[in-house]
N, C-alpha and C positions, 0 to 999 in steps of 0.2 A: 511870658510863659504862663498859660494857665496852671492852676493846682494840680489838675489832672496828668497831663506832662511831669510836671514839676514830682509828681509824684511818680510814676512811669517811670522817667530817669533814675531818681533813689533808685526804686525797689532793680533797676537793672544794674546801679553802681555796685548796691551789695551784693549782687549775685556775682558778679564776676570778680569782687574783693574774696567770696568767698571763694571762688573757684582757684585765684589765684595762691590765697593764703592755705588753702588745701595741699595742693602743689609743690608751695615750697616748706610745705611743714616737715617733708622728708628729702634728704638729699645729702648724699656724697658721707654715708655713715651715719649720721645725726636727727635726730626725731626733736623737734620745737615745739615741745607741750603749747605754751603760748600761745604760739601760731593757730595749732591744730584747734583748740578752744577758740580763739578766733575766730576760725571756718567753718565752726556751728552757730554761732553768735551772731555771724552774717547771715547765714543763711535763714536763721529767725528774723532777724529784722527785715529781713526782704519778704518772708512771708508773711509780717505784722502787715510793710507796709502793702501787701497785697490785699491783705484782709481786710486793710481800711479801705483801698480802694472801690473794694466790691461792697463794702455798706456802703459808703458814699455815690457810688454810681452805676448801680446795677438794673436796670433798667429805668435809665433815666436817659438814654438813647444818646450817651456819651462815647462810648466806644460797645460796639457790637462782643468785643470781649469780654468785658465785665457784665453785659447785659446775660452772659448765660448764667450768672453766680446770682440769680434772685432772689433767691430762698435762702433763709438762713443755713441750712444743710450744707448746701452749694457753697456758701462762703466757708462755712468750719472747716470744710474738707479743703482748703488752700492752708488752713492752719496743719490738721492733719496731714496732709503731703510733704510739709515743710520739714515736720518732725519724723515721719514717715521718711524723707531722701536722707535728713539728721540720723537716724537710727541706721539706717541698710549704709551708710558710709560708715559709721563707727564699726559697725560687724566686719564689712569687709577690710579696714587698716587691723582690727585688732584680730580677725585671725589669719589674713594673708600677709601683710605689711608687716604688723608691730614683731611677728617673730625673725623676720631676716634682723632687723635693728638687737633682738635680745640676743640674738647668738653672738653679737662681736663685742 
């Protein structure tokens, strides 16, 4: 397995750790602080390792994917979206979600 795989995999393991541990952060009456923190945690480390990916291989005719993150802009903005999906998920549990869990 190349690095590049090797790292492609990661960055898709945390995504869907995060998607999962999102998920079961609420359920059946109960809110898992833990969890929830968790599922931003993940979701950062998939965007670090995204972020490395596109230094390390962005136009270096690895994957046509990372080749469009050439510029440093281009890469920060994988960081930014990261914290960017981080933020617009938190809004939406803490005003749609967190109050059905406070009222019981």
């Amino acid at each position: 397995m190349t690095p590049f795989t090797l790292l492609a995999v990661a960055a898709a393991v945390f995504f869907v750790a995060h998607v999962f541990l999102l998920f079961t952060s609420f359920g059946r009456g109960i809110y898992h602080k833990r969890k929830y923190l968790w599922s931003h945690l993940t979701l950062w480390i998939c965007g670090a390792i995204l972020f490395a990916m596109a230094a390390l291989y962005a136009g270096k005719g690895e994957s046509p994917v990372m080749d469009v993150f050439d510029t440093p802009v281009k890469r920060w903005l994988i960081i930014a979206v990261a914290f960017g999906l981080s933020a617009a998920a938190h809004t939406i549990v803490k005003l749609l979600v967190m109050p059905r869990y406070q009222g019981r």
